[in-house]
Structures are given as C-alpha cells and as structure tokens.
C-alpha positions as CSV (number, residue, x, y, z in Angstrom):
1,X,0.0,0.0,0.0
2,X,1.2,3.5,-0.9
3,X,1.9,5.6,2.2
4,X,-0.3,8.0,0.9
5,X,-3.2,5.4,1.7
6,X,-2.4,5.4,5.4
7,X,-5.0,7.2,8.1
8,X,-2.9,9.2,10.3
9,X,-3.1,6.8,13.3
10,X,-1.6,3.8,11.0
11,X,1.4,6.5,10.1
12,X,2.5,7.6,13.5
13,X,2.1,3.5,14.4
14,X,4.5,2.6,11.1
15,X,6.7,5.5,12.5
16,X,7.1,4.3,15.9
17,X,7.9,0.8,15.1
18,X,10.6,2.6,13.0
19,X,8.9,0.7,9.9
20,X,9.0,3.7,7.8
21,X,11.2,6.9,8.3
22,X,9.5,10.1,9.0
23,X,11.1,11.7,5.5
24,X,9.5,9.1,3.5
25,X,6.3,10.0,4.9
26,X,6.9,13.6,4.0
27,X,8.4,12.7,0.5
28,X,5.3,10.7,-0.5
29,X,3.2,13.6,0.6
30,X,5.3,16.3,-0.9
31,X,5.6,13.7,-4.0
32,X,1.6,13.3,-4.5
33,X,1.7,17.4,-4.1
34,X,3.3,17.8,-6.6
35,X,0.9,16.0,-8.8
36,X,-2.3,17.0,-7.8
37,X,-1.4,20.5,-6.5
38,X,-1.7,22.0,-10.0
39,X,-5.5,20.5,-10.6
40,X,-7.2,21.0,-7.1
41,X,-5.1,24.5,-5.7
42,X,-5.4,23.7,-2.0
43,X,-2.7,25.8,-1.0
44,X,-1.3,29.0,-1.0
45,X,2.2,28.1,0.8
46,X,4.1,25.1,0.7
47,X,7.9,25.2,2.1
48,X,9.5,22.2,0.9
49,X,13.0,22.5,2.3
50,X,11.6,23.3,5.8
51,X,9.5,20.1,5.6
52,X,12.6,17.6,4.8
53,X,14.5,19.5,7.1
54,X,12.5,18.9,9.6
55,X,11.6,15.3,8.9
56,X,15.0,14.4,8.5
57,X,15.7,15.9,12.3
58,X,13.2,14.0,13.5
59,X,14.4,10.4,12.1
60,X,17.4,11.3,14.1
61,X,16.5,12.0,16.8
62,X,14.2,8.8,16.8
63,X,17.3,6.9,15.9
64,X,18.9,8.1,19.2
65,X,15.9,6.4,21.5
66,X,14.6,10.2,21.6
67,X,10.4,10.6,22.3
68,X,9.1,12.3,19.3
69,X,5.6,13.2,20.7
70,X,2.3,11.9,19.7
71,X,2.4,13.2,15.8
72,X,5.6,11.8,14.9
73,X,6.2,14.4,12.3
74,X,3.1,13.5,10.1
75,X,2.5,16.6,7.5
76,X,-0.7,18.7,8.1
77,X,-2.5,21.6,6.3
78,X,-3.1,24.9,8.3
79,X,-6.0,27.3,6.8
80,X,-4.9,30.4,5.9
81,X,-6.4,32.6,8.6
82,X,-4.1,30.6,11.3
83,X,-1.1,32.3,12.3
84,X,1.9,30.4,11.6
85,X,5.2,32.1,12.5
86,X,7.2,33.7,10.0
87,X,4.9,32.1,7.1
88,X,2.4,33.8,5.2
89,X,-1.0,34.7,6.4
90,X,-3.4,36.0,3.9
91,X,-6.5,34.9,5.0
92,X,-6.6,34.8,0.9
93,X,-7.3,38.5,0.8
94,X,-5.6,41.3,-1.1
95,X,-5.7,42.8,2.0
96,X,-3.1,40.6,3.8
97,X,-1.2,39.4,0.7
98,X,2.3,40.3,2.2
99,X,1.6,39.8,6.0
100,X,4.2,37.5,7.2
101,X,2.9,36.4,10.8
102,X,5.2,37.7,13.4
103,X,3.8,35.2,16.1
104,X,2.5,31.6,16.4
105,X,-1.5,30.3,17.2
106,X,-1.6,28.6,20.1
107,X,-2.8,25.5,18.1
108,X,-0.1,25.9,15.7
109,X,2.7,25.5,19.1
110,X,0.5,22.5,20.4
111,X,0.8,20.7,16.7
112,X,4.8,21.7,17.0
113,X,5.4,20.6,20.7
114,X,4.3,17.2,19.3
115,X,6.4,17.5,16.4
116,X,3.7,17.4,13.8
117,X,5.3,18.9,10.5
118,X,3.2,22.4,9.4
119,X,3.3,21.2,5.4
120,X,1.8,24.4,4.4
121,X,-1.2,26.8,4.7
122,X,-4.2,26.1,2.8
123,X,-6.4,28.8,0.4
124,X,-10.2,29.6,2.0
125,X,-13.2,31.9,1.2
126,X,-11.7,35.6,1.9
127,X,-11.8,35.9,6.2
128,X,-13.7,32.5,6.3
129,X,-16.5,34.7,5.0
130,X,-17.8,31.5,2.1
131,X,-19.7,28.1,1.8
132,X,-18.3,27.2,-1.3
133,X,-14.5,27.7,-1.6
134,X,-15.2,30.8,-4.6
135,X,-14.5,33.5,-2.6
136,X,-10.7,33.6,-2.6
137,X,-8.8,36.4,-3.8
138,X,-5.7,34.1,-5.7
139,X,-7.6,31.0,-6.8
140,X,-10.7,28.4,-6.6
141,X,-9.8,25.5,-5.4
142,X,-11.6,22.7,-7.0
143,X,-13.3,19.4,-5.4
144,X,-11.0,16.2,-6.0
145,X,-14.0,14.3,-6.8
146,X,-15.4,16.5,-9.6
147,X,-12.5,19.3,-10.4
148,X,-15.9,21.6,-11.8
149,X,-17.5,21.7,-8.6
150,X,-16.8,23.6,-5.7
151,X,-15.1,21.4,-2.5
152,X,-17.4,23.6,-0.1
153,X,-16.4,26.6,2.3
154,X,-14.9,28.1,3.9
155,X,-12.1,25.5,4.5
156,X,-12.1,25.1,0.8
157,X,-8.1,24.4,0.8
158,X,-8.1,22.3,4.1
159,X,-10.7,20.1,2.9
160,X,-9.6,19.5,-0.9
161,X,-6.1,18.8,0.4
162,X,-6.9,15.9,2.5
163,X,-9.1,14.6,-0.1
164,X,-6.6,14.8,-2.6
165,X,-4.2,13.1,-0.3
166,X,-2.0,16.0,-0.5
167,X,-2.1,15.8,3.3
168,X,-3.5,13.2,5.8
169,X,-5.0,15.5,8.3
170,X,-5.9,19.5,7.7
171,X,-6.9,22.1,10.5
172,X,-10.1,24.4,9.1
173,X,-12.3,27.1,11.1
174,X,-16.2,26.3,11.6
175,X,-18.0,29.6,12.3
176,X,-21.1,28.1,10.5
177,X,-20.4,25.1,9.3
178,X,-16.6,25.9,7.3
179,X,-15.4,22.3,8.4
180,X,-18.4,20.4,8.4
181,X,-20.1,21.4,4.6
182,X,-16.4,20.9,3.1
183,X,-16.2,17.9,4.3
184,X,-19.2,16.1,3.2
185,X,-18.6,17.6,0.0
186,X,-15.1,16.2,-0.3
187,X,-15.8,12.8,1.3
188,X,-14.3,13.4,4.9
189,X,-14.4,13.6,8.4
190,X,-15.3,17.1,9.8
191,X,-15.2,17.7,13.2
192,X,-16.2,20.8,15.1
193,X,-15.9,20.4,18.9
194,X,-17.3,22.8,21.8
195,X,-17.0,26.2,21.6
196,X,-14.0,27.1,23.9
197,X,-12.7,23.8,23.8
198,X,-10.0,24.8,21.1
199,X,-7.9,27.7,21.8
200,X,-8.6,31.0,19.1
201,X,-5.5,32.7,19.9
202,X,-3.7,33.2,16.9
203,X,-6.8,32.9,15.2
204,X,-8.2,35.6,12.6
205,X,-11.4,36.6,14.1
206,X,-14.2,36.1,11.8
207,X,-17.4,35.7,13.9
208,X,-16.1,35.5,18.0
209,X,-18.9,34.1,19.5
210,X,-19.9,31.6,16.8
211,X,-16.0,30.8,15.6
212,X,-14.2,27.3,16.2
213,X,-11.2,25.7,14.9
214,X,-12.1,22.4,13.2
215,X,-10.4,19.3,12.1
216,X,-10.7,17.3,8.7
217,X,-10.0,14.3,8.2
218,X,-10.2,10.9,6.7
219,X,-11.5,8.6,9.6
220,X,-12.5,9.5,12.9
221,X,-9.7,8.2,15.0
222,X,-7.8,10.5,13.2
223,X,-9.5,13.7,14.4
224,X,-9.5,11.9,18.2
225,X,-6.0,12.1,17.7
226,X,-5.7,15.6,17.0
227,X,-8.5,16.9,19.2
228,X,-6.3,15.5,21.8
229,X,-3.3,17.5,21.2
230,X,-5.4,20.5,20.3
231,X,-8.0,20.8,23.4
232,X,-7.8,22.5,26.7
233,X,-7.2,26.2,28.6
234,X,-5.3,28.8,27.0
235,X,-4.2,31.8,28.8
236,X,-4.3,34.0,25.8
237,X,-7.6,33.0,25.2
238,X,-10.5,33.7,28.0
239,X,-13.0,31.8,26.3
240,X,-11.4,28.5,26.9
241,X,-11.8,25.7,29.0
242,X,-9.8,22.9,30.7
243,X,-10.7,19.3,29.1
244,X,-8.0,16.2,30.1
245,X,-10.3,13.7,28.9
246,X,-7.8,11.3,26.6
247,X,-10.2,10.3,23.8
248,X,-7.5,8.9,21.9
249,X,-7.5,5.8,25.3
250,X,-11.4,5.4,24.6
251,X,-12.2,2.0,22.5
252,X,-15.4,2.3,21.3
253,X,-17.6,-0.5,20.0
254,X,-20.4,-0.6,17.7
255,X,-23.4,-1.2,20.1
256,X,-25.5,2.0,20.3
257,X,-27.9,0.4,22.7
258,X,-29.7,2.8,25.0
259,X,-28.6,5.8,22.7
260,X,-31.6,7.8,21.9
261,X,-31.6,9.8,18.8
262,X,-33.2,13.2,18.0
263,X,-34.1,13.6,13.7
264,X,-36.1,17.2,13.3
265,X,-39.5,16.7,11.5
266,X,-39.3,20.1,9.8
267,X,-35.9,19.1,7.6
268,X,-38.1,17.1,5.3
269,X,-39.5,20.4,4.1
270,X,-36.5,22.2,3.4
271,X,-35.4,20.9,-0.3
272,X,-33.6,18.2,0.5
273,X,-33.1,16.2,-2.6
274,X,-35.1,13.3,-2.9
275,X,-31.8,10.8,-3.1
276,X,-30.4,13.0,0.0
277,X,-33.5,12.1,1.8
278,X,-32.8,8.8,0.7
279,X,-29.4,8.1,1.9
280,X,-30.4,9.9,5.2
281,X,-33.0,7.4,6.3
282,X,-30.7,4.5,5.1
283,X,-28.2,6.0,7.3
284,X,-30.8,6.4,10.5
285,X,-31.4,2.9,9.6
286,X,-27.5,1.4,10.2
287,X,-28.1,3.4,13.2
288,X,-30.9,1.6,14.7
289,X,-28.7,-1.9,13.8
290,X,-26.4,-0.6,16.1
291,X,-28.8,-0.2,18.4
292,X,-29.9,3.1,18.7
293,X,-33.3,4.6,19.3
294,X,-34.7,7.1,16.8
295,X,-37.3,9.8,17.1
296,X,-38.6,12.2,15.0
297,X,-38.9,15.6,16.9
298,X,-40.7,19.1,16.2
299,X,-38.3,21.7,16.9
300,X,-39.4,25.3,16.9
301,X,-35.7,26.8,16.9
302,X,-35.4,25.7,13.5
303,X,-37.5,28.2,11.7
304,X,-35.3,30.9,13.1
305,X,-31.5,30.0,12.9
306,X,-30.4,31.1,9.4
307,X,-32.1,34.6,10.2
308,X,-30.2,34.7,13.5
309,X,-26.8,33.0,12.3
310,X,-26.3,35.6,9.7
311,X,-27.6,39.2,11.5
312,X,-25.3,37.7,14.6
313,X,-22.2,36.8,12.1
314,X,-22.7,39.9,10.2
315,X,-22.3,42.5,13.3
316,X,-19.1,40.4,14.7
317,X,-17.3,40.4,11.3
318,X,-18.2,44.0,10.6
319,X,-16.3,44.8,14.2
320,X,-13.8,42.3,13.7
321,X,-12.6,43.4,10.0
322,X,-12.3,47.0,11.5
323,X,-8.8,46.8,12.4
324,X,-7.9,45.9,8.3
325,X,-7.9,49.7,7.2
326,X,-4.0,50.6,6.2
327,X,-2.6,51.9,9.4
328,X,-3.0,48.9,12.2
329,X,-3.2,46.1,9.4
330,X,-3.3,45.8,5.8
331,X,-2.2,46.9,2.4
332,X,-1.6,50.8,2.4
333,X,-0.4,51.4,-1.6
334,X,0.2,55.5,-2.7
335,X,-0.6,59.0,-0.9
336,X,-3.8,59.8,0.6
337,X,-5.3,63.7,1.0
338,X,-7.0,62.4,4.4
339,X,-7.7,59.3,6.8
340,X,-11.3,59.4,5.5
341,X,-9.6,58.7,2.1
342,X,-7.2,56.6,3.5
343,X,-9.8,54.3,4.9
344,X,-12.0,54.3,2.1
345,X,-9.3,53.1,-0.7
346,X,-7.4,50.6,1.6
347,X,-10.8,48.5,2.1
348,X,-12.8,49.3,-1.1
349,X,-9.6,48.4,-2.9
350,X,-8.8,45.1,-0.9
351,X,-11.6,43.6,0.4
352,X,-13.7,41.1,-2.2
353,X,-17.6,41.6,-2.8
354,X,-18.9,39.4,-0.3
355,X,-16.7,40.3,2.5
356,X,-17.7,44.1,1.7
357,X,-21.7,42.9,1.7
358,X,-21.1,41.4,5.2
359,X,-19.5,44.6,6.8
360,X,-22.3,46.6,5.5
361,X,-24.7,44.5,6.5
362,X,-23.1,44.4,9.8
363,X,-22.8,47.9,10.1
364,X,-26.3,48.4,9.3
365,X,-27.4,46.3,11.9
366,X,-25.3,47.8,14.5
367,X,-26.2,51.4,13.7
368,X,-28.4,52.7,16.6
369,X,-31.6,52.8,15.0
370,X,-31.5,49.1,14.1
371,X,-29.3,48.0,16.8
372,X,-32.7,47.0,19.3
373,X,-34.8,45.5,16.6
374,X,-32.0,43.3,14.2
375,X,-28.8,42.5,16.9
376,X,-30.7,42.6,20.5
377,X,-33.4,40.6,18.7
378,X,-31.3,38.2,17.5
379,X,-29.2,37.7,20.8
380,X,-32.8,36.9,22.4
381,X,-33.5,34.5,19.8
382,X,-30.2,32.7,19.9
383,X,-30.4,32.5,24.0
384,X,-33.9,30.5,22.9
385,X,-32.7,28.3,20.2
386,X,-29.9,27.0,23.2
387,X,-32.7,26.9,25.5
388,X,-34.6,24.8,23.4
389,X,-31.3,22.8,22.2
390,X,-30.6,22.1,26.2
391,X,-34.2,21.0,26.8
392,X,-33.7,17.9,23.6
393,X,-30.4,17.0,25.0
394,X,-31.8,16.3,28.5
395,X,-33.7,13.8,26.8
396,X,-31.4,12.4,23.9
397,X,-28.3,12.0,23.5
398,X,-27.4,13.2,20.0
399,X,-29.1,15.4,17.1
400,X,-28.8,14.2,13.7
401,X,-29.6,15.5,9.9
402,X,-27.7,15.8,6.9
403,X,-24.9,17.6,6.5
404,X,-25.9,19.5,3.2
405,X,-28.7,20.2,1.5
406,X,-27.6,18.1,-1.6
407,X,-24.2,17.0,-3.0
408,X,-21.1,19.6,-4.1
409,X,-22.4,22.3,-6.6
410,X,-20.9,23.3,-9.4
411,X,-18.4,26.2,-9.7
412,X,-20.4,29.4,-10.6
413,X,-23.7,28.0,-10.2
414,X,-24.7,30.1,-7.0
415,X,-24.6,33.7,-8.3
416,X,-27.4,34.6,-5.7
417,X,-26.2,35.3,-2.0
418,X,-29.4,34.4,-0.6
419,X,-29.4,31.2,-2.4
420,X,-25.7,30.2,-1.3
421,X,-26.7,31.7,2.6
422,X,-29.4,28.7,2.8
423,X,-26.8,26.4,2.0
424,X,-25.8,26.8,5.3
425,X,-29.5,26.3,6.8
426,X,-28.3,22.8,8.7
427,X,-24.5,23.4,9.8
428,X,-25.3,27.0,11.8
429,X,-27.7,25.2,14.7
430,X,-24.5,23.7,16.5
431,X,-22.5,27.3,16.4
432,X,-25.5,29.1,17.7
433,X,-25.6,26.4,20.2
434,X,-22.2,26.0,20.4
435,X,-22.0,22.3,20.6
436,X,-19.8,19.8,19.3
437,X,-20.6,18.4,15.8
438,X,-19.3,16.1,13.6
439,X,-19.9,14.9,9.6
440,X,-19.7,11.6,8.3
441,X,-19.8,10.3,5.1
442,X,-22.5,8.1,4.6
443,X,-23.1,8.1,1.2
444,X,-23.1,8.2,-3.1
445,X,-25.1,10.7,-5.3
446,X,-24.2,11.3,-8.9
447,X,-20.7,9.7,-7.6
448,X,-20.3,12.3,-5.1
449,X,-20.1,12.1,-1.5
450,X,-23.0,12.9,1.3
451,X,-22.8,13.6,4.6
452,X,-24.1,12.2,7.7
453,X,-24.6,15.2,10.5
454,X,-24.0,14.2,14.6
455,X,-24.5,16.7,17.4
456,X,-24.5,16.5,20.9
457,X,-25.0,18.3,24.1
458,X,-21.9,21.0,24.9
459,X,-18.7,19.0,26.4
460,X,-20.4,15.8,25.2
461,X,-17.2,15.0,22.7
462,X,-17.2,11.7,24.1
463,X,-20.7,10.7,22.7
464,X,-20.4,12.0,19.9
465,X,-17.2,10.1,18.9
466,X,-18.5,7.3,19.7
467,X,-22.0,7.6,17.4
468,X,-19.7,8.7,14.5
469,X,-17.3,5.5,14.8
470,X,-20.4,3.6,15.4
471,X,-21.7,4.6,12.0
472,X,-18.0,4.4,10.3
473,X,-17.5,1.2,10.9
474,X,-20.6,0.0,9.9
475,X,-20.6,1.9,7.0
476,X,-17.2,0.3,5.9
C-alpha cells in the first residue's frame, strides 16, 4: 500500500515501530503534491526545504531512542487565517497578501510541541466569510471528486487537500459550518468540537462568538487524535476551557444500545433532494442496527436559525474586520489627502464583494436605529434556540440531519447570495448552540459524496465520537 493510503493513526504506528522513516512520509506527501497540487489549488504556501529539514531531524532524533511526541512528524495543512510564525497569512485576501505572521496560534505550538510537521497553509473563502471555496482572492480550489465543482467553504483548501491526499490531516475554522459542509462535499471527516474547547489565539477573528477551529479528516480516529493535542485552557484565550479527557484511550464499540436519537420533522420540508432524503433514512437505519433509538422531533428553533446566524455573524465580522484599514493592518499602496480617504481606498480596494456585503450588513445592523430591533433581537433568539437545544439534550443523546442540503455544486452556479446563505440552513444550529458536531460520510449521489450530520449536548465529545465511529464502521 502507498503511504499516501495510510490514516494518520496507521502513520504515526509505522513511525514508531521505525517501519517507515518520518522523511518518507513527508516525501510521499510532498511527492503526491506535486501531482495533484496543480488540478485542485489547495494551498497557497508550501515550504519544501523546511519540511525535509524537519523530517530528517526528526528520524534522528528517533534513531537516538529520543520521544518524538504523539504526531511523529506527520504533514498537516493549516487554513490560511491561522497564524503560523514567520509564514504567510493572507486569510486569501488582497488585503493581507504580504503579512508574514510575526507570532504563532496557540494551536499551531501545540501541533509543534508534538512535532507534527506544518506542510503548508491552505487557500479559504476571503476571512472564512464563504460556503463554497469561490470566494478567494488568488484561486478556486476545485473538489478532488469533480474538479468543476466547488469542494465547499470556507475551508475550501483544508478540505480538498486531504481529499486529494495531499495531506493526511488538515486544521479548518467552523463559524457556521466551514469544516463540516467541506467535508461532506469532499468525502471526509469534519469535526467541530465545543465552543471554547479549542484555543482561538492566533486565530483571525471572523465571527467571535460563533468561531471554532475544526479538524478534517479521513476517519475519525484521526480527528480523536488531534482533538487531543489540540483541546484545553489557553491563557491567551479567555474563552477556553480545561478538558483532560484522553479520547485517543477510549475503544469504542459498535453497540448504540440505550442511545436515543433526536431527527427534526421540519428538515423534510427544506429541499432536500429526494436521493439525500434517501441516503439519510438509510443511514438512521444502520443506526438503529447498532442499536440506537430514533425519534422524529418538532423543533421550533429551526424556523429561526439562518435569520439569526447571519444578522449575529454579520455584526461580529463587521467589528472584527475593522482593524484591516492601512494603518493597524493591511495593504496601504500611494498617498492619501485624508484618513477618511485613506480608509475608504485601503478597504474598497482590498476587500472582495462578499466580505464588503457582510461589513455593511453588519454595520447596518449595528447602527443605533437598528441595533434594538436586528442585533438585540437576534441575541434573544439565539439565548432561545440554546434553551430549546438544552431541553432535547436532556432527553437524547445526539441530534442528527444531513450535513448539506444536496451533493457539491458546481463552480459558478450560486450567483445569488441568498441562495448560497441557505446552504448553510443545517451546519449554523451547533455554532449558535455551540455544541460539538461532527460529519460523516455516509453516502453516493451522482458519484459524489453525502454527509451524515451528529451533534451532541456542549462538552459531550465523548458521545459524539462514539456515534460517528459507530456509523463508520458499519458503513465500511
């Protein structure tokens, strides 16, 4: 088998046994790059030299008896809007085309402290602000599985790269579903945890209270793995929280008995394609084999959360993106006459179309006439979509839809924001919530992937790994 073929947990295993060298893992990587790099553009920055270099110091130091930590120098993608030091970060904007990052994420230190090898930074939708992958400023990275349809965004390059085997594992961001719609477009494991459970520092801000760092991957050991180096309390970031549980120890089985399951009436009426539908109740069906209970709920919440997702996303990007205006960050080209001037060139000039749309809509909905009846609103309606969430999960143990509306669209065939917004309509409900959530793939349509959707209660990583590997290996 090519080493390409290996899950990540079967790499760091073959490394430890000293079965395969830690450069030839790199070198096959680097070597499939090469190859497919050209047709799919999943990244933006690749240094090779640093790579081997670091690979090579890594086989030695493993030659000498040394503990090379639990990634044993397997290659991983990093989304552009992750600060890696000393490397590019663009967030693929104009705006930040030449910002070299002059500090480290927090992530980014865990993945080196356990000498996992940064293989490069992948492209996005401009500031994570996409569902499809189209909305970066240098390329369009194309779906491995149909190279004319879009792999899904906003971790559009994190996504097609792992896919592609260009990598084995990718980091993304998930403010509304940026890890979990790629990934069931591109045939993968995408796995969003609790809010807070992931440290943000380091992290371009695109929506603070509804933004998470993601994994993608291509089984779900594999994002156990690295949820366990990734997880716990960060200093530099007040929003997180302490979590020892080692899920990577946990052997799960496939019995599901006692596991009640949670399927929302009201998704049957939302245009899901009649195959989607399908594949959906097929897949509820190897859940009940495994022993799980399944009920079909009401659930009001639903009729609200794309309404509430984007006014709430909106505000915090339009506050967020401030600090991109010339003087603090981004590109400052010529003379200006005034600040005003200054302002208005720097972010007319460098930001694309849909981030512009956002900030304005943002801005419009913070202004002080609108700010009671759009933003206020909204927080009161997100504070009762969690209530509502909290009262399920006191009686079942997971939630579960599709992942996606249908299968991958084609490049350019969502010219309509509204249109590419509802796209979104069943990955938001766990970053209002702010509950873990995970996609599976579970399925064939027109030869392309589908998705299989899991959430659970806040902090309930534990169950949720376990329904997902449940329905892996039965799916296998």
């Amino acid at each position: 088998m090519n080493i390409i073929d290996y899950k990540v947990h079967e790499l760091i295993e073959l490394v430890e046994k000293k079965q395969v060298k830690v450069r030839e893992v790199n070198e096959a990587f680097l070597d499939n790059y090469r190859k497919i790099e050209p047709k799919v553009q999943a990244f933006l920055t690749v240094n090779e030299d640093e790579i081997l270099n670091k690979a090579e110091y890594l086989d030695k130091e493993l030659e000498n008896g040394k503990n090379i930590g639990k990634l044993k120098g397997i290659p991983i993608g990093i989304k552009d809007n992750i600060n890696v030091l000393d490397m590019k970060t663009t967030c693929a904007s104009r705006m930040l085309e030449d910002f070299i990052s002059p500090y480290e994420a927090t992530l980014v230190n865990k993945i080196k402290d356990e000498n996992g090898i940064i293989f490069g930074k992948t492209n996005m939708d401009e500031f994570a602000i996409g569902s499809s992958g189209e909305n970066s400023y240098f390329k369009n990275t194309r779906n491995p599985k149909d190279l004319l349809r879009v792999p899904g965004g906003s971790s559009s390059g994190s996504a097609a790269a792992v896919s592609s085997k260009e990598v084995p594992i990718a980091i993304g961001t998930d403010t509304g579903g940026s890890v979990r719609e790629p990934a069931a477009f591109c045939g993968l494991i995408g796995f969003k945890p609790t809010y807070g459970t992931i440290s943000r520092y380091g992290v371009i801000s695109f929506a603070s209270t509804l933004d998470t760092v993601g994994i993608l991957s291509s089984d779900v050991k594999d994002s156990m793995i690295m949820y366990d180096v990734l997880k716990g309390k960060d200093i530099k970031d007040a929003t997180t929280v302490e979590n020892k549980k080692d899920y990577n120890k946990k052997l799960f089985n496939k019995d599901l008995k006692g596991i009640k399951i949670a399927v929302p009436k009201k998704i049957f009426n939302w245009g899901l394609h009649e195959e989607v539908e399908r594949n959906f109740k097929e897949s509820l069906s190897v859940l009940k084999e495994c022993g799980a209970e399944i009920d079909y709920i009401d659930v009001n919440a639903l009729d609200y959360v794309l309404e509430t997702y984007y006014v709430l996303s909106s505000a915090e990007v339009s506050s967020n993106l401030g600090r991109f205006d010339g003087i603090r960050y981004g590109k400052m080209e010529g003379t200006y006459n005034s600040t005003e001037e200054l302002y208005r060139k720097v972010r007319s000039e460098n930001f694309n179309s849909e981030v512009k749309k956002r900030i304005l809509l943002g801005t419009f909905i913070l202004a002080k006439e609108q700010h009671e009846e759009y933003y206020r609103r909204a927080l009161k309606i997100r504070s009762k979509i969690r209530k509502e969430f909290e009262d399920i999960f006191k009686i079942y143990n997971a939630f579960i839809t599709p992942t996606a509306l249908d299968i991958a669209f084609k490049l350019g065939q969502y010219r309509n924001s509204v249109d590419m917004y509802n796209q979104d309509k069943l990955t938001v409900i766990a970053n209002l919530v702010g509950a873990p959530a995970i996609s599976i793939p579970c399925g064939i349509k027109e030869n392309m992937p589908l998705g299989l959707q899991v959430m659970t209660m806040c902090f309930n990583e534990e169950m949720l790994f376990k329904i997902a590997y449940s329905f892996e290996s039965m799916s296998k």
